[in-house]
C-alpha positions as CSV (number, residue, x, y, z in Angstrom):
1,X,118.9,99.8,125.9
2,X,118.4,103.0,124.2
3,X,117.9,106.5,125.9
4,X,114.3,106.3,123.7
5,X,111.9,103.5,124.9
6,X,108.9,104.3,122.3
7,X,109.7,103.0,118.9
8,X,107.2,103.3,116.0
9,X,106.9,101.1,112.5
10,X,104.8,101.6,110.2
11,X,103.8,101.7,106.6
12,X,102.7,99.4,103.6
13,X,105.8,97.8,102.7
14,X,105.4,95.0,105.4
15,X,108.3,92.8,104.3
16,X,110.6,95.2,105.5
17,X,108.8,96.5,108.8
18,X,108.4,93.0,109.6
19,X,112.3,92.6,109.2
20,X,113.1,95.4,111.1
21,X,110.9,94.4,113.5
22,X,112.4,90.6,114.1
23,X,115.9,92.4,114.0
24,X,114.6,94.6,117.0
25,X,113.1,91.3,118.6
26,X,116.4,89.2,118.1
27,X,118.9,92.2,119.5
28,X,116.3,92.6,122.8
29,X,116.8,88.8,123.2
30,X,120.3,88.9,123.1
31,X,120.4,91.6,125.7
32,X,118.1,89.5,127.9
33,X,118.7,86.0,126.8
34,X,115.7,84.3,129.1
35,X,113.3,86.9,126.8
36,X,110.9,86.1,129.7
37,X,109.9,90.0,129.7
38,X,109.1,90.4,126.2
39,X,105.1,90.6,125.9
40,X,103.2,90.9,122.8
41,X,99.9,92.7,122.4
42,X,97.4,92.8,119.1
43,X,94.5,95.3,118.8
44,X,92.0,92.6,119.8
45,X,93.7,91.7,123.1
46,X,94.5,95.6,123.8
47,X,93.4,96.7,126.9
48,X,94.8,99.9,128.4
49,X,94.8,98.9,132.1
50,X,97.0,95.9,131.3
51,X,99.7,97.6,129.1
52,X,99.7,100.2,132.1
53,X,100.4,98.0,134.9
54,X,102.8,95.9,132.9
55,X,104.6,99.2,132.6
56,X,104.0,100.3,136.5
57,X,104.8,96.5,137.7
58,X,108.9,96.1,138.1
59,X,109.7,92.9,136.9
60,X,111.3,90.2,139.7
61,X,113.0,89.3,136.5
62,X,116.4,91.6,135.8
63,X,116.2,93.7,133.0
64,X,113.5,96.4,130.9
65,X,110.6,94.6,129.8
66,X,109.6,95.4,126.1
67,X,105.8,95.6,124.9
68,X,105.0,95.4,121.2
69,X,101.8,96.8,120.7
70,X,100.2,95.9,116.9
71,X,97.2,98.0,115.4
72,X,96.7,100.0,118.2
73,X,95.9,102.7,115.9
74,X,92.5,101.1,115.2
75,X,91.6,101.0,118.9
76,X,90.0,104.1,119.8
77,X,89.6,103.3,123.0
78,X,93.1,102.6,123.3
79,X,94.5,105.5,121.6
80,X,92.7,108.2,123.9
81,X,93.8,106.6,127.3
82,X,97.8,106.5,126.0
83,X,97.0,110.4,124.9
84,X,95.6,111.2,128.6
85,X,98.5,109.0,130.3
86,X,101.4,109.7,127.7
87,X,104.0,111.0,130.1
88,X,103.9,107.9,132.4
89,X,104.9,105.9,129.2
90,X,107.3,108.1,128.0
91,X,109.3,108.1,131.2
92,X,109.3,104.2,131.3
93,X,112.6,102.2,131.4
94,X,110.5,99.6,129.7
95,X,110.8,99.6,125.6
96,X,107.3,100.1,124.0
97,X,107.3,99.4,120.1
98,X,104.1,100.2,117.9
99,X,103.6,98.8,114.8
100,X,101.1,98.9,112.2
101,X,100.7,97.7,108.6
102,X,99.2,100.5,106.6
103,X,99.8,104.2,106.2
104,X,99.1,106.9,109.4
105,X,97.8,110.4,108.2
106,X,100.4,113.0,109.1
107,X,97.3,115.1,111.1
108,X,96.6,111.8,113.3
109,X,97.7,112.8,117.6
110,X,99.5,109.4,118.2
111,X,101.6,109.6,115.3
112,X,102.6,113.0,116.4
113,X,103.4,112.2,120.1
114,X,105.6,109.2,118.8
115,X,107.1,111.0,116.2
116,X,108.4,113.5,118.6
117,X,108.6,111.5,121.8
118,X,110.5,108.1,120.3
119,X,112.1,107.0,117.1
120,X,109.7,106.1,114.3
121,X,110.2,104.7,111.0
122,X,107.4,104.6,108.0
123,X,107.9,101.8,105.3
124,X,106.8,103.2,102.5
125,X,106.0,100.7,99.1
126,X,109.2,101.5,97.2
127,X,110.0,102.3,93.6
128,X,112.3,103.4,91.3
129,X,115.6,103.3,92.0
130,X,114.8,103.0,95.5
131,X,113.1,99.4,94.7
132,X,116.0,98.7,92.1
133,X,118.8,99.6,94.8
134,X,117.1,97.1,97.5
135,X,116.1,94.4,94.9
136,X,120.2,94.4,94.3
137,X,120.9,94.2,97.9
138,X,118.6,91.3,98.3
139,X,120.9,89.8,95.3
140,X,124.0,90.8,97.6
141,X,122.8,89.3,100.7
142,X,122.1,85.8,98.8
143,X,125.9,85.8,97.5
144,X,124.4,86.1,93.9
145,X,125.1,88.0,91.2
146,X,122.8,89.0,88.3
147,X,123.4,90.5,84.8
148,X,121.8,94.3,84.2
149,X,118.8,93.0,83.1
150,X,117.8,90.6,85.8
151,X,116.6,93.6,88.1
152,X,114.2,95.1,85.6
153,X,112.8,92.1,84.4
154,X,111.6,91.3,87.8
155,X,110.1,94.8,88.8
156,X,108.0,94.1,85.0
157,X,106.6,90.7,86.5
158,X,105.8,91.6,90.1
159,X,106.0,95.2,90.3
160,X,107.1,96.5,94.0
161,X,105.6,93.6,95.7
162,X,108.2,93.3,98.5
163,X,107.2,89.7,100.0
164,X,107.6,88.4,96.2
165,X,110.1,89.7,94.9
166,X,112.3,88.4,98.4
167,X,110.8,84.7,97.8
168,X,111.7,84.8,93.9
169,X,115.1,86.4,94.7
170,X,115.4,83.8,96.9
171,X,114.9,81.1,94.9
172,X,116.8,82.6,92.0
173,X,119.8,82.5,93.9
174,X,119.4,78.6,95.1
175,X,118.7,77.7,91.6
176,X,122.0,80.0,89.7
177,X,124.2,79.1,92.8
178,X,127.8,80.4,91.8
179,X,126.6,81.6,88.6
180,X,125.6,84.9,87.1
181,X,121.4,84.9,87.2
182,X,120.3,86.3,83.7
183,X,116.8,87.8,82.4
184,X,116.1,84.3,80.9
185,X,116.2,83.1,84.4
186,X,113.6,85.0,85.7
187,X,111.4,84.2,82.4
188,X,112.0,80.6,83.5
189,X,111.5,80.9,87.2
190,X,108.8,83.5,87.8
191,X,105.3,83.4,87.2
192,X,104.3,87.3,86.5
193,X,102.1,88.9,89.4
194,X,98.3,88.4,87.7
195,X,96.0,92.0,88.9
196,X,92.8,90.8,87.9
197,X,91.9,94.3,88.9
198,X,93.9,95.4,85.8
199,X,92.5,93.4,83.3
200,X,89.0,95.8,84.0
201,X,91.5,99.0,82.8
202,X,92.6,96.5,79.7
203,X,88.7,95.4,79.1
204,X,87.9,99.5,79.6
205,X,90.6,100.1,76.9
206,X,89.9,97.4,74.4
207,X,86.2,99.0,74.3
208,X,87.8,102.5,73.5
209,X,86.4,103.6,76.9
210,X,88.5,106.1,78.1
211,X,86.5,107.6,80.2
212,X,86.2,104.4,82.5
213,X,89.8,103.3,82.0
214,X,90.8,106.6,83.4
215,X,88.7,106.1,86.0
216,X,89.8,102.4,87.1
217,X,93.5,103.7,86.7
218,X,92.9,106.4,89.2
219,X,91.1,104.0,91.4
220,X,94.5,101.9,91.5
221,X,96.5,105.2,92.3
222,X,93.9,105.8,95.1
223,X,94.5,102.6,97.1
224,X,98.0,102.8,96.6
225,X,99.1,100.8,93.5
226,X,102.7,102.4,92.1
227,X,102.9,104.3,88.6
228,X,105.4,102.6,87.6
229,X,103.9,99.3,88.9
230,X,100.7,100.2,86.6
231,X,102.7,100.9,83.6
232,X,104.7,98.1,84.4
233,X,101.1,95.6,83.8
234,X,99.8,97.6,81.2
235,X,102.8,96.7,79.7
236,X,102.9,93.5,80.2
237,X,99.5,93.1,78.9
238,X,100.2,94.3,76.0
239,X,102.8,92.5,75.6
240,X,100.7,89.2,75.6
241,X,98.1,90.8,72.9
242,X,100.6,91.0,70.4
243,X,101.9,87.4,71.2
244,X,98.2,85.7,71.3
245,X,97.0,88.2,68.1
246,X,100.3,86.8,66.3
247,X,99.5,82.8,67.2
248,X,95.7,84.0,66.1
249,X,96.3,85.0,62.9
250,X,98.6,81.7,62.9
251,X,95.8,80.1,63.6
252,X,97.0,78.2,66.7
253,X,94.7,76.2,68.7
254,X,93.9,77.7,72.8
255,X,95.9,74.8,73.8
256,X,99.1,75.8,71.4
257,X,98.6,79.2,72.1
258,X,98.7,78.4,76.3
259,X,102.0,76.5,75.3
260,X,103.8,78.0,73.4
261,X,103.4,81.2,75.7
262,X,103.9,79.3,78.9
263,X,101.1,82.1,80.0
264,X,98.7,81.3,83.0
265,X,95.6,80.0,81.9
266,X,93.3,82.8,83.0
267,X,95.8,85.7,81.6
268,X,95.8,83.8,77.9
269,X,91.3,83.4,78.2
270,X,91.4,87.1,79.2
271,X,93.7,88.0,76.2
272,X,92.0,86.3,73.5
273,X,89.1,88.3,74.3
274,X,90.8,91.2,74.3
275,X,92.8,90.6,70.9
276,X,89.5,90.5,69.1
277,X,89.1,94.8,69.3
278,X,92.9,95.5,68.1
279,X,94.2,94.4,64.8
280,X,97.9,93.5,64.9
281,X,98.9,97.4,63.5
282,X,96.9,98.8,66.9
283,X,98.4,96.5,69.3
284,X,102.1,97.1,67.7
285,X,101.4,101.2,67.9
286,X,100.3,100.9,71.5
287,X,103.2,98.9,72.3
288,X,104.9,101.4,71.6
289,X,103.6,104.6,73.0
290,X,103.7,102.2,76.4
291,X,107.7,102.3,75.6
292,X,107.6,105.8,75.2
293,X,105.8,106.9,78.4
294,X,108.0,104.5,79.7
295,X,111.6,106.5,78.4
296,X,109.4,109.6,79.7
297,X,109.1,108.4,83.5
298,X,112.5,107.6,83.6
299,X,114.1,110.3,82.1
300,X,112.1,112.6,84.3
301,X,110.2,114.1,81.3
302,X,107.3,113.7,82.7
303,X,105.8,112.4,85.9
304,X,104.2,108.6,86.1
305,X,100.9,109.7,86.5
306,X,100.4,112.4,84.3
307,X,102.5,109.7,81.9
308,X,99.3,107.4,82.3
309,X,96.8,109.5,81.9
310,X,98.5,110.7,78.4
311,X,98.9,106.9,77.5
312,X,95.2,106.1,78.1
313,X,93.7,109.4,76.4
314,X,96.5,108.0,73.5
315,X,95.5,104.9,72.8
């Protein structure tokens, strides 16, 4: 085992905590193959007097015992005892892992006591070339290979949605096996990641709000939504106004327009709504000062959200 016996995971990305987690699990249980000392412990089943005397107990069974303790961040109670009692943890032989799902504030005691008494690890939603670099070794570790446009086109339909983009990666491989994946692929294959929330920013837009689309855009940002992830369905959006306002002034039937765009049901109701307030000269001028803020967060012209905020004031 390790000289360090507190170990500390957390973040919003929970596809990949959650991996290194099981890859944590997996190497204790080959270092103590009956696993009969490895205890799990959830926020609702916390209680401080039993994590301490699992830690004070020596086990009859050979070997450190391990404790994975989830959410204990949200236990006050909890939290204040460890804080008081720290040093007889941080002397244990025993391995103690934490792990939460969200975000810690920098400021927050526990964090900092882990931080500088264990190993920690924050899994933080990726993007950029960050998200392209691991969407590639996903690729890798499938045996697949992809042409240069595969990678893109996935980040436009599901953004940096971790859990998604592994199961579609997944399946993209299974269904190209031994051959090179291309964009048309992914058209085929995935079904774009539908943010109902972001049709609000669209309806806000449409009705030359700006004010309120700002303000829904910001709201995104605030819980944690990506720039680029934004853009990304604001793009895509768009994208489908100029198809349905095309088969519109075609004038295509709902049922011709849902089939010939292969578009979910709800996205194409939402659209034709929208379509009414642009004529096809708006939509084809938005389209592309979307492209252009686009080239701008990507050359490093300008920063995503300051990129936005020039795109909605734009439009």
């Amino acid at each position: 085992m390790p000289k360090t016996m507190l170990i500390f995971l957390y973040g919003p990305d929970t596809y990949r905590s959650r991996q290194k987690l099981n890859e944590i699990i997996e190497n204790y249980k080959k270092a103590h193959k009956k696993g009969l000392n490895l205890k799990y412990f959830e926020e609702k089943d916390l209680d401080f007097g039993e994590i301490q005397n699992e830690i004070q107990q020596t086990s009859i069974i050979a070997g450190n015992k391990m404790l994975i303790l989830e959410d204990t961040f949200s236990n006050v109670d909890f939290k204040e005892k460890f804080l008081k009692n720290s040093k007889n943890f941080i002397s244990s032989k025993d391995l103690i892992l934490f792990y939460e799902e969200r975000e810690i504030s920098g400021t927050n005691s526990l964090l900092k006591l882990l931080k500088k008494s264990g190993k920690s690890q924050e899994f933080k939603l990726l993007e950029g070339q960050n998200l392209k670099n691991w969407i590639k070794k996903e690729f890798n570790s499938c045996g697949a290979k992809t042409e240069s446009l595969v990678i893109e086109k996935l980040i436009n339909f599901l953004g940096n949605d971790s859990w998604q983009l592994s199961n579609e990666i997944k399946k993209l491989a299974t269904y190209k096996k031994n051959k090179i994946i291309q964009a048309r692929d992914v058209e085929l294959l995935v079904k774009p990641k539908i943010d109902v929330d972001i049709f609000k920013t669209i309806d806000a837009i449409a009705e030359k709000n700006k004010k309120q689309a700002l303000s829904l855009l910001h709201k995104h940002l605030e819980k944690g939504d990506s720039p680029l992830y934004l853009l990304s369905m604001i793009n895509f959006q768009f994208r489908n106004l100029i198809q349905i306002k095309s088969l519109v002034e075609k004038n295509c039937t709902y049922q011709n327009i849902q089939k010939s765009t292969k578009l979910h049901p709800y996205v194409v109701k939402k659209s034709l709504w929208q379509a009414r307030s642009f004529s096809f000269p708006e939509l084809k001028k938005i389209y592309q000062k979307i492209f252009k803020a686009d080239i701008n967060i990507k050359t490093g012209r300008i920063d995503p959200e300051t990129a936005l905020d020039l795109l909605i004031t734009e439009i």
